[in-house]
C-alpha positions in Angstrom: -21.0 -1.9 -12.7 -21.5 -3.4 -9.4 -19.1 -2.8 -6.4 -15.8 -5.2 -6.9 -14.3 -6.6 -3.5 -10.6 -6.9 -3.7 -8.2 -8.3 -1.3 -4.7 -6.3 -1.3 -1.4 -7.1 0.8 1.0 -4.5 2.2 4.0 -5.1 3.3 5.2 -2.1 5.5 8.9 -1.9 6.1 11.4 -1.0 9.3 14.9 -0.1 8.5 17.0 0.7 11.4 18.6 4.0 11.5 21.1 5.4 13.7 20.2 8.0 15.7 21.3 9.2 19.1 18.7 11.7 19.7 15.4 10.1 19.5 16.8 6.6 20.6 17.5 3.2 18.3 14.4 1.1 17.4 14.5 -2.1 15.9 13.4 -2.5 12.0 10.6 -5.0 13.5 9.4 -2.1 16.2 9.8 0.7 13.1 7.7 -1.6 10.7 5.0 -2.2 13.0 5.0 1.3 14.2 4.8 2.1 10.0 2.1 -0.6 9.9 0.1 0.8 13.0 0.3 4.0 11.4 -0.9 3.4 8.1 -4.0 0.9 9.0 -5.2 3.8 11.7 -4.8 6.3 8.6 -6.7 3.6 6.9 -9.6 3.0 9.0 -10.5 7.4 9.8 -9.4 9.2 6.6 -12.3 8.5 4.0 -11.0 7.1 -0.2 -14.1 8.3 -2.6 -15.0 4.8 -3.9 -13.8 2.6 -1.2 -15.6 0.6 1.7 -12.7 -1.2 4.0 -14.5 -4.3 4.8 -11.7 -6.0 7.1 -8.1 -5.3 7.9 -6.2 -7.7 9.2 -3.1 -7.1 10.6 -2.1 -11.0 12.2 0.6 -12.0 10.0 4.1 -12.2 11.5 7.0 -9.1 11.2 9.8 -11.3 9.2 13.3 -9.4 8.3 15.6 -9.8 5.6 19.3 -8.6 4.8 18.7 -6.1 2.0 21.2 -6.8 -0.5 22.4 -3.5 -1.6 22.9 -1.7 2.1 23.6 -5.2 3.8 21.6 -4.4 6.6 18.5 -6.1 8.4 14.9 -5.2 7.1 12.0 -6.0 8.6 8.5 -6.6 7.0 4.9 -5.3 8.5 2.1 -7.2 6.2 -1.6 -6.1 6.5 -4.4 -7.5 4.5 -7.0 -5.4 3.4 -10.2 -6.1 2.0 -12.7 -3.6 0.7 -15.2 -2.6 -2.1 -14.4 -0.2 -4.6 -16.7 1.3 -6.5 -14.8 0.6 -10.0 -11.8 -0.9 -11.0 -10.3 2.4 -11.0 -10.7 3.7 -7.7 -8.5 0.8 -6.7 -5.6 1.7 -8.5 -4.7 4.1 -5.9 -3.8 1.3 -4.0 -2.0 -0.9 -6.1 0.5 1.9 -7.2 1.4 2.1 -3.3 5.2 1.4 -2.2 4.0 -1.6 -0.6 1.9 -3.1 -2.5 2.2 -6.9 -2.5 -0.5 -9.1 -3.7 -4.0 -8.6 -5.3 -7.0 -11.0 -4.9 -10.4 -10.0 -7.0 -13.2 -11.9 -4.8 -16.0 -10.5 -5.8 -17.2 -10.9 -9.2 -16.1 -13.6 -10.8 -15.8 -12.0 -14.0 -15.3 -8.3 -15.0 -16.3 -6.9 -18.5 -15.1 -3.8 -19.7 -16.1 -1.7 -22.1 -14.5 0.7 -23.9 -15.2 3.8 -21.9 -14.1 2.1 -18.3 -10.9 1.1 -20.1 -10.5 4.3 -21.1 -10.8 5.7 -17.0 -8.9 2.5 -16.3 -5.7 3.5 -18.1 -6.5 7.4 -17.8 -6.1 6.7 -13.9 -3.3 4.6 -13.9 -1.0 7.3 -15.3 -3.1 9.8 -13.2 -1.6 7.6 -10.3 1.8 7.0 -11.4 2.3 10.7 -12.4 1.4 11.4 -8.5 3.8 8.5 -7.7 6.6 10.0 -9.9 6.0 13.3 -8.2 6.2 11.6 -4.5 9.3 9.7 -5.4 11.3 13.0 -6.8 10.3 15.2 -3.5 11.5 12.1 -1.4 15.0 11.8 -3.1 15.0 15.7 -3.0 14.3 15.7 1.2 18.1 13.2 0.8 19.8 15.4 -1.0 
């Protein structure tokens, strides 16, 4: 199966917190910090299957009110575009926090057979087991 290029959108948050020690930041400072972060991790730590093609990181911070905590959000979005090997080694990526949007541009079509939809699905649990796992130390680091 040739390489696929896929175009992904993730939105990073900011929330402001309140603390007197390390100073206040803004959510739009904390999301583009987040953002910053993430696309550096991006661009030096190596993903078996993936080639990052292009990052871009132009769109606009925007903020919203979250509706449950009634306080200001702010939104860091970053396109990414890049060539995965399979279908597959993708998934690590859409399974992310902040994944927004999916664009397959390269090919047109996709056929697949039996065994790669096999891998397909056998990684998408893979991934959501990790995710599970992430989520459950995360609420454990609140308690």
């Amino acid at each position: 199966m040739p390489a696929i290029k896929i175009k992904l959108r993730f939105d990073y948050v900011g929330k402001a917190k309140s603390s007197k020690l390390f100073g206040n930041k803004n959510p739009e400072q904390l999301a583009d910090d987040a953002r910053q972060h993430k696309v550096t991790m991006m661009r030096n730590v190596p993903v078996q299957g993936i080639s990052i093609d292009d990052i871009d990181m132009s769109q606009d911070i925007y903020s919203l009110i979250d509706d449950i905590t009634g306080k200001k959000v702010a939104y860091a979005p970053v396109v990414i575009t890049f060539y995965a090997d399979s279908i597959e080694d993708a998934i690590k990526f859409i399974v992310k926090e902040e994944f927004r949007t999916v664009e397959i541009i390269e090919p047109d079509e996709l056929t697949l057979s039996k065994s790669d939809m096999e891998k397909l699905l056998f990684r998408i649990s893979l991934e959501l087991s990790e995710y599970r796992e992430y989520l459950f130390r995360k609420v454990d680091t609140w308690k």
